[in-house]
Each structure stands twice: as structure tokens, then as C-alpha cells.
C-alpha positions in Angstrom: -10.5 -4.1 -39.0 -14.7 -3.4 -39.4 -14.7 -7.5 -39.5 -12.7 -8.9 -37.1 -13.6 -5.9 -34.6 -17.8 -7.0 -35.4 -16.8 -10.4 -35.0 -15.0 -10.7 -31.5 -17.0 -7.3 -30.2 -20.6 -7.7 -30.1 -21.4 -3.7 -28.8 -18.6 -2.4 -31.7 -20.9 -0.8 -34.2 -19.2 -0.6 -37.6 -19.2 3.1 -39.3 -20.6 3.9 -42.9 -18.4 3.3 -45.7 -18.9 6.4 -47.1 -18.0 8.5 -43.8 -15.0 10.7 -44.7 -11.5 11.1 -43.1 -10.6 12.8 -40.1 -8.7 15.0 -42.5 -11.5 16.2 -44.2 -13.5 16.8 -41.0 -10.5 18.4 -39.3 -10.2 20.8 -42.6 -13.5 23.3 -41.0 -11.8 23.4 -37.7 -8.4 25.0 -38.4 -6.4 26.8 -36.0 -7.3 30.3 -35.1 -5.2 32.7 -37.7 -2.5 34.6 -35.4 -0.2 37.5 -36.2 3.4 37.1 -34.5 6.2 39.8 -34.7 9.3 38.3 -35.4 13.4 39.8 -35.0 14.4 41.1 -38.6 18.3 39.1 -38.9 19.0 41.2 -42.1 19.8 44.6 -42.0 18.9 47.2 -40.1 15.4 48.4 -39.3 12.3 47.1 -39.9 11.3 44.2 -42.3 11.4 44.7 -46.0 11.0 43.9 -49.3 13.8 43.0 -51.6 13.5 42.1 -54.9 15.5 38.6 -55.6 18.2 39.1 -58.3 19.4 36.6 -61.1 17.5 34.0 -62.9 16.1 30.5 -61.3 19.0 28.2 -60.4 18.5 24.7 -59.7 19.9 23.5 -56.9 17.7 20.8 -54.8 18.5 16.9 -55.3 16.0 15.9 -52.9 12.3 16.4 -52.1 10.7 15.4 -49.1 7.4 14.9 -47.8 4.4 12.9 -45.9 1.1 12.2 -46.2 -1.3 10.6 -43.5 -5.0 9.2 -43.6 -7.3 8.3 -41.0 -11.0 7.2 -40.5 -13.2 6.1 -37.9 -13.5 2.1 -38.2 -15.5 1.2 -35.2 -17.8 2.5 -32.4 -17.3 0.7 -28.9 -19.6 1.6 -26.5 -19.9 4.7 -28.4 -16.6 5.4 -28.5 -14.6 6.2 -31.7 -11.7 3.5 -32.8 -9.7 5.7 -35.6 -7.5 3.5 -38.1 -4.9 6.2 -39.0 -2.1 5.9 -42.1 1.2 8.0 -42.1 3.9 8.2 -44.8 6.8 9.5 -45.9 9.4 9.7 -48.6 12.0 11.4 -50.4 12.3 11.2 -53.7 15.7 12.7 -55.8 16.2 14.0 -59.0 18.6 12.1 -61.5 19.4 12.8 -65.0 16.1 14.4 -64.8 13.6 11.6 -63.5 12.7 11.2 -60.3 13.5 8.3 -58.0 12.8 7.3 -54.6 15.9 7.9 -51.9 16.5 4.5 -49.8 13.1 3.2 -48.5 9.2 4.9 -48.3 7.8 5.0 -44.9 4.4 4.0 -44.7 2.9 2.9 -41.1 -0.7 2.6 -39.7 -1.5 2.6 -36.1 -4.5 2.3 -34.4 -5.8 5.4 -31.9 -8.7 4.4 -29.1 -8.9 5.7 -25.4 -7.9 2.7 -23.1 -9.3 4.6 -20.0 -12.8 4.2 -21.8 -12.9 1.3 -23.7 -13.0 -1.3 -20.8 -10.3 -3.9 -20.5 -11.7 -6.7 -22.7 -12.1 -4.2 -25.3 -8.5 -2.7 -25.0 -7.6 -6.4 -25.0 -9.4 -7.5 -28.3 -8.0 -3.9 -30.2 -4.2 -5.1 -28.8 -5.0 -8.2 -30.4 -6.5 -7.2 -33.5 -4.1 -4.1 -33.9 -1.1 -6.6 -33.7 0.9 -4.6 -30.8 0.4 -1.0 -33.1 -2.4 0.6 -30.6 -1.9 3.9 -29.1 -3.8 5.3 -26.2 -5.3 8.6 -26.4 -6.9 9.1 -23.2 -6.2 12.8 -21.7 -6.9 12.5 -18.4 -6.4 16.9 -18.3 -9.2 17.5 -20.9 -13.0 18.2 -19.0 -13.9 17.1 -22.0 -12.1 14.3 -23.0 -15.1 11.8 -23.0 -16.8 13.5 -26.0 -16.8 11.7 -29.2 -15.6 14.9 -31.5 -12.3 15.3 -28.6 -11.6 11.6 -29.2 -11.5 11.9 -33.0 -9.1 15.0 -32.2 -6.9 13.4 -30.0 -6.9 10.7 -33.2 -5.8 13.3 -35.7 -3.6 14.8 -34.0 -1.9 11.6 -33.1 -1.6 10.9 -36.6 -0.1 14.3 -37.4 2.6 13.6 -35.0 3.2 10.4 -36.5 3.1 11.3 -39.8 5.9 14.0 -38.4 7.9 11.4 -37.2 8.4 10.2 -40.2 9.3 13.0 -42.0 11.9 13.9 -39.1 13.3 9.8 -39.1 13.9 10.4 -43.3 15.2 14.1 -43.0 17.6 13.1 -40.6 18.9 9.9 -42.5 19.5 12.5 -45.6 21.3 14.9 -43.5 23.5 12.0 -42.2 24.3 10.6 -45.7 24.2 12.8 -48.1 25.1 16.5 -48.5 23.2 17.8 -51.4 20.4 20.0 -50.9 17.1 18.4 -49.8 13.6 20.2 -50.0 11.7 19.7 -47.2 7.5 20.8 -47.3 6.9 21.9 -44.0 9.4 23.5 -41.5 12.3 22.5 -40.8 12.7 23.2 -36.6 11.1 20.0 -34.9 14.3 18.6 -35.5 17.7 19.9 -33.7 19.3 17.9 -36.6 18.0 18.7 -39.4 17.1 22.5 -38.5 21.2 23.1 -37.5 22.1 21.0 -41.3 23.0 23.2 -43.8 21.6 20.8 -46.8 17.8 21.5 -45.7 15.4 24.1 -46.8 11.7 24.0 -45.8 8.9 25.5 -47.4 5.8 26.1 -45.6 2.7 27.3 -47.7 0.1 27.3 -44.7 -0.5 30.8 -43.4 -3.0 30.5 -40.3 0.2 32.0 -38.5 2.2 35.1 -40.3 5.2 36.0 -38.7 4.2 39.6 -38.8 2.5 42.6 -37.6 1.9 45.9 -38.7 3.5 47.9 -41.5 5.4 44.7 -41.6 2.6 42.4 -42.1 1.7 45.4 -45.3 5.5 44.8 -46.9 4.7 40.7 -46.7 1.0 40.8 -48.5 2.3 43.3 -51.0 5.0 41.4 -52.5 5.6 40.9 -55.9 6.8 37.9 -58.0 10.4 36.9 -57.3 10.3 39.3 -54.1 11.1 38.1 -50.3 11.0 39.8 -47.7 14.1 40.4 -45.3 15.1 37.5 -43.4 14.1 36.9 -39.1 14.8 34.7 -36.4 11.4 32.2 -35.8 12.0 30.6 -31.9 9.7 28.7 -29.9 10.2 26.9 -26.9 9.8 23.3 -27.7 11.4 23.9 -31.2 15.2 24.7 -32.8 15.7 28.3 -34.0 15.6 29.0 -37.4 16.0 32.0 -40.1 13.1 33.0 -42.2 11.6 35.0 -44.7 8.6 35.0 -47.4 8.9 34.7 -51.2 6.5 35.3 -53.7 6.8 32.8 -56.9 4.0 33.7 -58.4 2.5 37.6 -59.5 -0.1 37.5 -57.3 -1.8 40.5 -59.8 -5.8 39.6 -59.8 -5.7 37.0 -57.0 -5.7 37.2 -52.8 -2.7 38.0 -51.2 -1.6 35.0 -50.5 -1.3 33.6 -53.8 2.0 32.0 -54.5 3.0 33.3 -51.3 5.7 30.5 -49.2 7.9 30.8 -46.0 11.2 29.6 -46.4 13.2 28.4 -43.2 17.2 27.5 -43.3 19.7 27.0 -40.3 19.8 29.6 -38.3 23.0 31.5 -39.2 25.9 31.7 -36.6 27.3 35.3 -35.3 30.4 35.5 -37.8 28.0 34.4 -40.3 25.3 36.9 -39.8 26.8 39.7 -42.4 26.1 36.7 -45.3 22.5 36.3 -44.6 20.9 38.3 -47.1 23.3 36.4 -49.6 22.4 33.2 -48.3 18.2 33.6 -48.5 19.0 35.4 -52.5 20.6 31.9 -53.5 18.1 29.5 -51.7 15.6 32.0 -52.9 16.8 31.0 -56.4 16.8 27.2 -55.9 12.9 27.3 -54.8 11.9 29.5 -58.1 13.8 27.0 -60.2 11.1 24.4 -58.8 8.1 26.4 -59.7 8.2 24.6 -63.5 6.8 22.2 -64.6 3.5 23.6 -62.8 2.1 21.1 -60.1 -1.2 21.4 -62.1 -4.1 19.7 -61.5 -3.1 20.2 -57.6 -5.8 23.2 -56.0 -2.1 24.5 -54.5 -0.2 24.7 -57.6 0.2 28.2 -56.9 2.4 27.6 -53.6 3.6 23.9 -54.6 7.0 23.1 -56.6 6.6 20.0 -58.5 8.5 17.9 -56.6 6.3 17.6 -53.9 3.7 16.9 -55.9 5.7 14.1 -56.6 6.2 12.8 -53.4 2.6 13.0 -52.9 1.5 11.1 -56.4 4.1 8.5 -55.0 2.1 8.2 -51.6 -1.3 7.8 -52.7 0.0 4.6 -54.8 1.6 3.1 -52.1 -0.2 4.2 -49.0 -3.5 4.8 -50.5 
């Protein structure tokens, strides 16, 4: 891309080679952490903890996840031309080894401002981009003109692609197959997959805990094999879906959030409601099954089952 883009674009200046991804960049500008109150499904009263009972049981077949990668290859004009990578697969457990499901997704795109570049430029990066060029000009955004908002607006469109194709596999699983299918991340961007009763997503980020209060108290203070009680997590643009936390790890002599996850499942319907508890104590079980083999040398072993790490060993062989 650096080549041809030199070659047919005298003003593109190529970027170093040892500049580092948007990923890493985008890692000291995180999300503001937010505290959100949430409707306790389980029970009655406020949100508790509640110790899991009966040993780990196996019960996933699949795990999914993605992976994307993106980096500045050019300067037009001063403007930032972001190569970005997303990927995704599943990969099932039989007799023990791990396989891939069907077919890996793996996908790169190119991310550039059309309203800025000019039109020969947008012309040559159509060209050179073979049809896969996506315009991230926001015409709403004062500051949409400023080279750190253009690398944004690149990252973020690589998010939602990398998304894309985590939804596209999740929903061929839940189409196919009916065995249980680990999912890292949540599980309500999709209508499909959130309403499927064969999917269970685990979300180990934390910027945003679901509570407040003597609430948020009873989620730091958990202990190993504890959850919390179950809630409802809506959102406007998303599916509902039932909740709770789970400790896998004793978090004794480390932060509070150590080994600490967020489970969400299909939101249970009104007859089903009395079986929720039930329901969280046996997916609860399935996740703690996953936490050996340890995902070691992974910085997030502590939060991340081993077949994820999978997925993500997988993905840097075949989507770099």
C-alpha cells in the first residue's frame, strides 16, 4: 500500500515503519469509567452475592472471537490513510483438540476521509484499495479535520468491522448448530444471537460496572466461584439481555477486579423468570470449567478461559 500509494501520489508521505497501531494508541484514551444501576431479575431486593454451588462442568463446544489491526500507511496532504485488519473465528472443541468451525474471517479495508482527500486522491485509494475503501468523513464533528479525529474515526471503523464479523459467525452458529458457543464480548448487538439460547458472552472489560452503591460493594467483594444475582442490561440501539458477575479467580492479594467477568445469556421470558437463578448457577459452571488449562503467558489470564486464547493464537497466524 506505502509503494503503490508513493508511486501514483506524489504529496502521500509514507509513515515510519516502526509507528505503532491504532490499537496501541487508542489503549491511553479509553472510555471514561461509568457506574450504571441495573434491574436485579433474581429475587427480591437488592443485588447479591451468591455463592455458585457444584463443581466445574463442561459444557461449551464452541469459542468465539475477533481480532482487528490497523496502522497509518500514508499521509495525503496531511491526512491519515489507515490500513485496518479485522478477524474472526470460532474454533470447537473435539475429542479434546481444538478445531476451527466452517471458515476464519479475515478482511482488510481501507479508512480515509473522501470530503478531504480531493477527488484524484479518492480516485487513486479506490483504485489501489480494490473497491474495499470506506469514507470516514463526519461532516457533525467541529473537529473532524484534525489528524488524531481521523485516526479515531479509523479505529472505530475497524471496531465495527471487526464486530461484524463476530455477529456474521455467531449468527451462522446459532443457525446450524445447537451446542453451546462461548462468545468474548457481549452478546446484544445482535437480536439473533442475544434471543438464542446456545450463546453465552463473557465480557472482562470493566470501564462500565453495572452497579452503584452498596451494590457496586457486593460486586468488588466477591469471592472465587461467587456471582452476583442476575439483572436486566437494556440499551436503546441493543437487544436486552440477563446479567450478572462471576469471580473465577480468589481475587485475595490482588485489585478487585482480578478474575472478575460479566456473563450475559437471553434474556429470560415471563414464565421463565422463577428459573433464573438456576439457569446463571449452570452457565456459571460451564465458564469455571474453562478456567484450566490457564491462558498463561496472556497479561489477562486472570479473566481469560483458554479457548479464547485460542482463537486469538489462531488469528495472529492467519491475520497477522
Amino acid at each position: 500500500m506505502r509503494r503503490q500509494l508513493a508511486a501514483l501520489l506524489p504529496e502521500a508521505r509514507p509513515t515510519g515503519e516502526g509507528e505503532g497501531t491504532l490499537e496501541i494508541l487508542a489503549s491511553s484514551s479509553l472510555d471514561a469509567p461509568r457506574l450504571i444501576s441495573a434491574t436485579v431479575l433474581e429475587g427480591s431486593g437488592p443485588l447479591k452475592a451468591r455463592r455458585v454451588f457444584g463443581g466445574p462442568l463442561p459444557g461449551f463446544r464452541g469459542f468465539l472471537d475477533g481480532t482487528q489491526r490497523s496502522q497509518v500507511a500514508v499521509h495525503v496532504s496531511g491526512i491519515p490513510v489507515v490500513v485496518g485488519t479485522a478477524a474472526a473465528v470460532i474454533r470447537e472443541r473435539r475429542n479434546r483438540r481444538m478445531h476451527t468451525w466452517g471458515l476464519p474471517l479475515v478482511e482488510t479495508r481501507v479508512y480515509a476521509p473522501r470530503d478531504l482527500m480531493g477527488a484524484r486522491a479518492w480516485e487513486t485509494l479506490t483504485a489501489v484499495s480494490r473497491g474495499r475503501l470506506v469514507d470516514t468523513t463526519d461532516r457533525d464533528q467541529p473537529s473532524g479535520s484534525h489528524p488524531y479525529t481521523l485516526k479515531d474515526a479509523a479505529f472505530h471503523g475497524v471496531q465495527a468491522h471487526r464486530e461484524e464479523l463476530e455477529r456474521r459467525l455467531a449468527e451462522r452458529w446459532c443457525n446450524t448448530e445447537s451446542d453451546r458457543l462461548f462468545i468474548d464480548g457481549g452478546i446484544s448487538g445482535s437480536e439473533a444471537v442475544a434471543g438464542s439460547s446456545c450463546t453465552v458472552g463473557v465480557v472482562k472489560s470493566h470501564r462500565t460496572l453495572y452497579a452503584e452503591g452498596p451494590a457496586l460493594a457486593v460486586v468488588l467483594g466477591l469471592g472465587h466461584s461467587e456471582r452476583s444475582s442476575v439483572f436486566r442490561i437494556t440499551s436503546p440501539r441493543r437487544t436486552p439481555v440477563a446479567s450478572w458477575y462471576l469471580r473465577l479467580r480468589d481475587p485475595n492479594g490482588h485489585d478487585p477486579m482480578w478474575g472478575l467477568i460479566r456473563v450475559e445469556i437471553a434474556h429470560p421470558e415471563p414464565q421463565e423468570m422463577h428459573g433464573v437463578g438456576a439457569r446463571a448457577d449452570e452457565v456459571s459452571r460451564w465458564i469455571l470449567a474453562e478456567a484450566s488449562p490457564l491462558a498463561l503467558p496472556d497479561a489477562r489470564w486472570d479473566k481469560m478461559v483458554y479457548g479464547i486464547r485460542d482463537c486469538e493464537e489462531f488469528l495472529r497466524a492467519v491475520a497477522g
